[in-house]
LUMVONU-101401 format. One record per atom (N, C-alpha, C): residue number from 1; x negated, y negated, z; chain. Coordinates in steps of 0.001 Angstrom, whole numbers, padded with zeros to 6 digits. Each point is the difference from the previous one (the first is absolute). Layout:
<pts>
@resi:NUM; u:X; v:Y; w:Z; chain:A
...
</pts>
This chain:
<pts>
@resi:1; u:-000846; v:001176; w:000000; chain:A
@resi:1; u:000846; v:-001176; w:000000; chain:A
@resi:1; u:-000887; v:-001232; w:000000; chain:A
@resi:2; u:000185; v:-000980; w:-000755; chain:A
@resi:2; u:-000934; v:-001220; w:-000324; chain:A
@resi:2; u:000880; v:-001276; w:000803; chain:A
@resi:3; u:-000735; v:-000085; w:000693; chain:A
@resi:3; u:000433; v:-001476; w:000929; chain:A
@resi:3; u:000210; v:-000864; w:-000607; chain:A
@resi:4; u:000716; v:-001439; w:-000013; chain:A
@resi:4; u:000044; v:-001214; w:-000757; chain:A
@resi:4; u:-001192; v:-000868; w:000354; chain:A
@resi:5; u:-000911; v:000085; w:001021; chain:A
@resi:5; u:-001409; v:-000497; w:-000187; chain:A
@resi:5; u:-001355; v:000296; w:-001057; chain:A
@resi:6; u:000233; v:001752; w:-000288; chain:A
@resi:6; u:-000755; v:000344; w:-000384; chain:A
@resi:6; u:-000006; v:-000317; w:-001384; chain:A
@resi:7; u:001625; v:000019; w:-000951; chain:A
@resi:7; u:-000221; v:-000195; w:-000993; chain:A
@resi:7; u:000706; v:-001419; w:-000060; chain:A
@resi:8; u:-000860; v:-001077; w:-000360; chain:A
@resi:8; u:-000076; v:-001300; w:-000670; chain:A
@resi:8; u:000560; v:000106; w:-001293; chain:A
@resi:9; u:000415; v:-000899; w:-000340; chain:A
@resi:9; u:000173; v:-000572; w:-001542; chain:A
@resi:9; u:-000456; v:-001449; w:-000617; chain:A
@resi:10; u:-001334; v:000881; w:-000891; chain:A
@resi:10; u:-000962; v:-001251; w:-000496; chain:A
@resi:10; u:001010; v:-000755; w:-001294; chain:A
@resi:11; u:000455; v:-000883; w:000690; chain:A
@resi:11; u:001147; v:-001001; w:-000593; chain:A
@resi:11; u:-001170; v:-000230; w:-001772; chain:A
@resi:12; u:-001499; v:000367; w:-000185; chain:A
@resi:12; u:-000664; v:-000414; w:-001420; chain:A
@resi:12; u:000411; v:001534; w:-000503; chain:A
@resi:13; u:000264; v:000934; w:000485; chain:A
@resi:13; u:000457; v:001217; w:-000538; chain:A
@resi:13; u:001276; v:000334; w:-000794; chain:A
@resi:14; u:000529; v:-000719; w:001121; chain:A
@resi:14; u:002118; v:000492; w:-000113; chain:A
@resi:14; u:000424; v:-001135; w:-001086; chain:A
@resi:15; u:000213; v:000108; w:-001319; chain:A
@resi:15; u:000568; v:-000759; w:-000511; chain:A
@resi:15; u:001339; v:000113; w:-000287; chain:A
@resi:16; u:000770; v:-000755; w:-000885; chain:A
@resi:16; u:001332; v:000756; w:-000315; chain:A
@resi:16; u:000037; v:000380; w:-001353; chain:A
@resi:17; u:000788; v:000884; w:-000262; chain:A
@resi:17; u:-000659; v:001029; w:-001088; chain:A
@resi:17; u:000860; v:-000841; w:-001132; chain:A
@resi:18; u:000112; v:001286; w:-001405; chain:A
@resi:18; u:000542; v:-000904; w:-001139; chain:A
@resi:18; u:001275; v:000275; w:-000297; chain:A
@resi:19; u:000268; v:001084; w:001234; chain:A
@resi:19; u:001430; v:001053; w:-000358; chain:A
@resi:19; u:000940; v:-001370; w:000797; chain:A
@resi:20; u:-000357; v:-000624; w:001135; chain:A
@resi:20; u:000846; v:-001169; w:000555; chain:A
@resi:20; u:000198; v:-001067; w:-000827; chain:A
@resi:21; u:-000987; v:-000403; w:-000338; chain:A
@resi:21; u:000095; v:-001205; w:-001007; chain:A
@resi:21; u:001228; v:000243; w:-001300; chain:A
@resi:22; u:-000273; v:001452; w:-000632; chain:A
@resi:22; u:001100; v:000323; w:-000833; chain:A
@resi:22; u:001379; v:000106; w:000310; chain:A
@resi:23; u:000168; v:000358; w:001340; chain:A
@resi:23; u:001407; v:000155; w:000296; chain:A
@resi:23; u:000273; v:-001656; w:000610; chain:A
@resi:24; u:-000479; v:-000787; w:000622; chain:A
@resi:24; u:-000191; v:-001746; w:-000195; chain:A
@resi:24; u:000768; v:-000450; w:-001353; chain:A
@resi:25; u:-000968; v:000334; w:-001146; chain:A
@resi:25; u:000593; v:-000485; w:-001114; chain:A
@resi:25; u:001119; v:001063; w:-000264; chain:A
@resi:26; u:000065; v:000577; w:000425; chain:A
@resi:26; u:001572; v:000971; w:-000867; chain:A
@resi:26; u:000891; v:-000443; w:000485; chain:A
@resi:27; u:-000130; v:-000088; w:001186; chain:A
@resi:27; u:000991; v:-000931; w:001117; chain:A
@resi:27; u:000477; v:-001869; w:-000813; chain:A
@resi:28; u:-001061; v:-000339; w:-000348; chain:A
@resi:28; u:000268; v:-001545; w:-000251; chain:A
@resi:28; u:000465; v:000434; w:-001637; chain:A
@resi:29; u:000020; v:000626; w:-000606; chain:A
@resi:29; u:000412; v:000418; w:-001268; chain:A
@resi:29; u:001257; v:000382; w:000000; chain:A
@resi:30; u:000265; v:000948; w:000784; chain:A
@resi:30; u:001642; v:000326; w:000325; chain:A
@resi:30; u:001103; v:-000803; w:000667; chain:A
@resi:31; u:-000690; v:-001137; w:000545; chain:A
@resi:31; u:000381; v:-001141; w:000906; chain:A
@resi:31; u:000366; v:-001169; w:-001127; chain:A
@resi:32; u:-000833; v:000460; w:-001082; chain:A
@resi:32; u:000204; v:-001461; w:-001230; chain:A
@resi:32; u:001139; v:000655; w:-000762; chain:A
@resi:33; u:-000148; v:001219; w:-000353; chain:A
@resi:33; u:001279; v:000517; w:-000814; chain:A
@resi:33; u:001324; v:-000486; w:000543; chain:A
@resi:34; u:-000055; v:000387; w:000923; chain:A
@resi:34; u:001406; v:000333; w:000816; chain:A
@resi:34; u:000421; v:-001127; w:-000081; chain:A
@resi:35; u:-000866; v:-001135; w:-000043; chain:A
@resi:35; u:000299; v:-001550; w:000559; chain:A
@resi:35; u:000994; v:-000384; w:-001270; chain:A
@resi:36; u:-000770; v:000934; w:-000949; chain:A
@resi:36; u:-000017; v:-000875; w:-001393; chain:A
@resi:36; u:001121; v:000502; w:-000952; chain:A
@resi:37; u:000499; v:001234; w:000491; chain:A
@resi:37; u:000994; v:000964; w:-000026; chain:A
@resi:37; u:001232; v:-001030; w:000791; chain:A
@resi:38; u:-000090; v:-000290; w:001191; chain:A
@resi:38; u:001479; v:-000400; w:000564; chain:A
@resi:38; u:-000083; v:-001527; w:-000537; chain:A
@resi:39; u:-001187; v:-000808; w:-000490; chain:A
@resi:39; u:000542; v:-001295; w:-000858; chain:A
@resi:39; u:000646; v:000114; w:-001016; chain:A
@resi:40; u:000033; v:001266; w:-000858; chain:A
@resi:40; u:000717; v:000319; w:-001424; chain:A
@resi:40; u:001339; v:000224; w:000387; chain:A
@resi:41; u:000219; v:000772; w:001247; chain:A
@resi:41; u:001455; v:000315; w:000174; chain:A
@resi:41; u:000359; v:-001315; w:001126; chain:A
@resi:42; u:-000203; v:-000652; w:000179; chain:A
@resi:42; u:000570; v:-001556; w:000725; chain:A
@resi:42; u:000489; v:-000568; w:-001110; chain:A
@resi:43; u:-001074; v:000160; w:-001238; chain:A
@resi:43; u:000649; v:-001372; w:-000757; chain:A
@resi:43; u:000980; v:000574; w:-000753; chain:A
@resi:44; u:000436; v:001352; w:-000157; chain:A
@resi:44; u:001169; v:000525; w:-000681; chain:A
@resi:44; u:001358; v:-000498; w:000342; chain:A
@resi:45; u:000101; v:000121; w:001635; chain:A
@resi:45; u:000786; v:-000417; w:000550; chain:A
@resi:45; u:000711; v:-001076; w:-000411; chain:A
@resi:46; u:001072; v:-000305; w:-000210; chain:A
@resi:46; u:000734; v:-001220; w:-000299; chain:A
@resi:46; u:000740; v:-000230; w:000970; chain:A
@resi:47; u:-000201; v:-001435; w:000424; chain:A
@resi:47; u:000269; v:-000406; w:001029; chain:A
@resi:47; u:000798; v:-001166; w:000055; chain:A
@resi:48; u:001296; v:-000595; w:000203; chain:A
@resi:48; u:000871; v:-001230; w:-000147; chain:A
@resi:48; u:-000482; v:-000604; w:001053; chain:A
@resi:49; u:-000915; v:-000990; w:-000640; chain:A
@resi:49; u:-000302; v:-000901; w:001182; chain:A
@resi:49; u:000719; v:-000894; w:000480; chain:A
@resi:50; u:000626; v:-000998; w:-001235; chain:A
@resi:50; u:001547; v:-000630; w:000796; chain:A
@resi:50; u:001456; v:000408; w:000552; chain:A
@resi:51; u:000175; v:001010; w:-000242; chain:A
@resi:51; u:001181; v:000670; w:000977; chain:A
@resi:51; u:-000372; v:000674; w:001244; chain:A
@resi:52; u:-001026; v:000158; w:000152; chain:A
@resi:52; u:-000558; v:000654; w:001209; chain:A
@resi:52; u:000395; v:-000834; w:001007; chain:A
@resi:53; u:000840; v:-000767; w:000671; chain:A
@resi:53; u:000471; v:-000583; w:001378; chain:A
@resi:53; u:001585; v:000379; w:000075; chain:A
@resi:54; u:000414; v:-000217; w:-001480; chain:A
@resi:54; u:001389; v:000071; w:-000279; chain:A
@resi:54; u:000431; v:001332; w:000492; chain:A
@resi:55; u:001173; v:000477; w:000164; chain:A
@resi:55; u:000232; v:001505; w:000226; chain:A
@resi:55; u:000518; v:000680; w:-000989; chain:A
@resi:56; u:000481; v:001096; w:-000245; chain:A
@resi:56; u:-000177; v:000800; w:-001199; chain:A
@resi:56; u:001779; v:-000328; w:-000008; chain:A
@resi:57; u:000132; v:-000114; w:-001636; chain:A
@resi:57; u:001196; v:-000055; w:-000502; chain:A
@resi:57; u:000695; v:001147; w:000495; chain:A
@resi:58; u:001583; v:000175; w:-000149; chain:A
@resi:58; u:000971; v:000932; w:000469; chain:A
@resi:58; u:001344; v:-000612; w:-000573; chain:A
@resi:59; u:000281; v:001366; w:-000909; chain:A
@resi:59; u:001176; v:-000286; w:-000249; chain:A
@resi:59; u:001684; v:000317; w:000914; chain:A
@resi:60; u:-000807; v:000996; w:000961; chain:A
@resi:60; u:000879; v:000564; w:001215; chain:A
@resi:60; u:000282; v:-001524; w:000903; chain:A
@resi:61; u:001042; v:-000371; w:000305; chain:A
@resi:61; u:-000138; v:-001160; w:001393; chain:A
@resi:61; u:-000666; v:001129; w:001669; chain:A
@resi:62; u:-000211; v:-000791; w:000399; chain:A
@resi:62; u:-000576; v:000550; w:001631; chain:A
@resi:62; u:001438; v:000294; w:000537; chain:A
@resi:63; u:-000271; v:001410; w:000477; chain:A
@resi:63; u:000807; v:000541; w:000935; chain:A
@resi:63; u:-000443; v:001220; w:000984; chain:A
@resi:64; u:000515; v:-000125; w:001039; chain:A
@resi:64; u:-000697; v:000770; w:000979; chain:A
@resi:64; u:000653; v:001146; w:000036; chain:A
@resi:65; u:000977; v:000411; w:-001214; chain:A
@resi:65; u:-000195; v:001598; w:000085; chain:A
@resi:65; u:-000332; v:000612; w:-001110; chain:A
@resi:66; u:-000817; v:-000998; w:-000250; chain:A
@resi:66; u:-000955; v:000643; w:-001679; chain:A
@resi:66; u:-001675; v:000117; w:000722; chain:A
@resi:67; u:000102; v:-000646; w:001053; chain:A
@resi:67; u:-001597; v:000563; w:000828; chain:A
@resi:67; u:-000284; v:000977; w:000684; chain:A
@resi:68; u:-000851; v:000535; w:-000052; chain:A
@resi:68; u:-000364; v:001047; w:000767; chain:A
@resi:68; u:-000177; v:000082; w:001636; chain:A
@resi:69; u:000518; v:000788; w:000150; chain:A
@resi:69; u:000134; v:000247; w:001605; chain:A
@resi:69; u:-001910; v:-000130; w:000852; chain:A
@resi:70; u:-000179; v:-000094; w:000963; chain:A
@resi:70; u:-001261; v:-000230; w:000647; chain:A
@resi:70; u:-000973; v:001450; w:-000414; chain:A
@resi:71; u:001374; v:000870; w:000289; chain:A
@resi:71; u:-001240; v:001609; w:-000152; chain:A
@resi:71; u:000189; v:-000064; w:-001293; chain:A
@resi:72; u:-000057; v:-000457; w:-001178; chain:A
@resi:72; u:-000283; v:-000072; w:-001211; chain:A
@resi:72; u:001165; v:000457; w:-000823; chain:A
@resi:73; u:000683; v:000814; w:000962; chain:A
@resi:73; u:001281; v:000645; w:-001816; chain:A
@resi:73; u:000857; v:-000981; w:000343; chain:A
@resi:74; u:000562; v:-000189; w:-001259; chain:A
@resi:74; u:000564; v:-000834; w:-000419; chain:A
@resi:74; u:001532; v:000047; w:000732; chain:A
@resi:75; u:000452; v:-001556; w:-000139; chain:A
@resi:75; u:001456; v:000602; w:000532; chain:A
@resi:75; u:001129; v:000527; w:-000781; chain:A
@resi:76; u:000972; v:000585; w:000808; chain:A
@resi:76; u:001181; v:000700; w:-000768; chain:A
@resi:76; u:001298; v:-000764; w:-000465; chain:A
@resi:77; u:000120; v:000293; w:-001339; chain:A
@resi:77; u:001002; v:-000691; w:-000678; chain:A
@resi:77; u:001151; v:000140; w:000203; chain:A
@resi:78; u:001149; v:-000231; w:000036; chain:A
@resi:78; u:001243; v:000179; w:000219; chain:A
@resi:78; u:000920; v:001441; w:-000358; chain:A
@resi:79; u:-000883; v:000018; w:-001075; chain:A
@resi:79; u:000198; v:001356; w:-000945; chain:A
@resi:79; u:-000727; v:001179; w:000414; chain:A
@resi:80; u:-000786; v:-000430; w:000687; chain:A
@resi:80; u:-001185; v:001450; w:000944; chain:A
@resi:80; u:000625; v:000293; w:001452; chain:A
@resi:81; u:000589; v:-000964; w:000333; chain:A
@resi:81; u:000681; v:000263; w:001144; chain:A
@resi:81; u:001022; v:000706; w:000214; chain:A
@resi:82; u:001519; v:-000130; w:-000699; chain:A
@resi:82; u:000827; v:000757; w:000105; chain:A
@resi:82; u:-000359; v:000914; w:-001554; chain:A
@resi:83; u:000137; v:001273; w:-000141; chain:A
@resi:83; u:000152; v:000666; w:-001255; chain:A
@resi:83; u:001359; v:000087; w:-000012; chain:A
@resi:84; u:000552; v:000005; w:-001967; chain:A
@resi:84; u:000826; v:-000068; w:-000394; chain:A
@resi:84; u:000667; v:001579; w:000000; chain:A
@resi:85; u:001426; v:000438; w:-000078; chain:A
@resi:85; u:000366; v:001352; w:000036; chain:A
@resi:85; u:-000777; v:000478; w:-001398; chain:A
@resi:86; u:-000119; v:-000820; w:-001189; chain:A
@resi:86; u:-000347; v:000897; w:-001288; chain:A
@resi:86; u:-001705; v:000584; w:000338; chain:A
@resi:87; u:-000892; v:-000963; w:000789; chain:A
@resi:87; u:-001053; v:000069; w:000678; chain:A
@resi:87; u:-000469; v:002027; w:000631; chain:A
@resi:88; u:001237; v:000286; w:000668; chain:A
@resi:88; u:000053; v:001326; w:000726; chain:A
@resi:88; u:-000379; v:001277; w:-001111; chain:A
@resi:89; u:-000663; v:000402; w:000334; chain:A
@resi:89; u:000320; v:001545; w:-000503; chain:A
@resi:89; u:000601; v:000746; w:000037; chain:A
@resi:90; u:001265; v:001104; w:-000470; chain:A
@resi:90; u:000281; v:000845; w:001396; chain:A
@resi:90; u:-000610; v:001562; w:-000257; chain:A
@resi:91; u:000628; v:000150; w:001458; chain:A
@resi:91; u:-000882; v:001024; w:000157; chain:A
@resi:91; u:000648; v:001779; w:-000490; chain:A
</pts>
């Protein structure tokens, strides 16, 4: 077993090799793609810059039983509520 006194490290010995340096640049190479990759798909995007405050057109008027309930499903229509006799199956 080699103690941490015994073996030193002559800092003119230990350099850093060429296998780090390569993965350095592969790193800053894959870092430029990617960059250069999500500027092509930003500028695809079309974007309405002057309606963006306005709110989105609707031809429905606002009503609160055309919104969805808090746990997400939707609410029930008048017609989901009671079923009609032609509605039944029989059995």
């Amino acid at each position: 077993m080699i103690s941490l006194q015994t073996a030193e490290i002559d800092p003119n010995v230990v350099k850093p090799g060429w296998v780090a340096l390569l993965i350095v640049l592969a790193l800053g190479v894959a870092t430029f793609l990617l960059w250069r990759s999500m500027a092509k798909q930003l500028k695809r995007i079309d974007v309405d810059r002057a309606g963006a405050d306005a709110p989105a057109p609707s031809d429905d008027p606002a009503s609160p039983a055309g919104s969805p309930s808090p746990d997400g499903a939707a609410a029930p229509t008048t017609s989901e509520q009671t079923p009609t006799p032609n509605e039944h199956s029989s059995h």
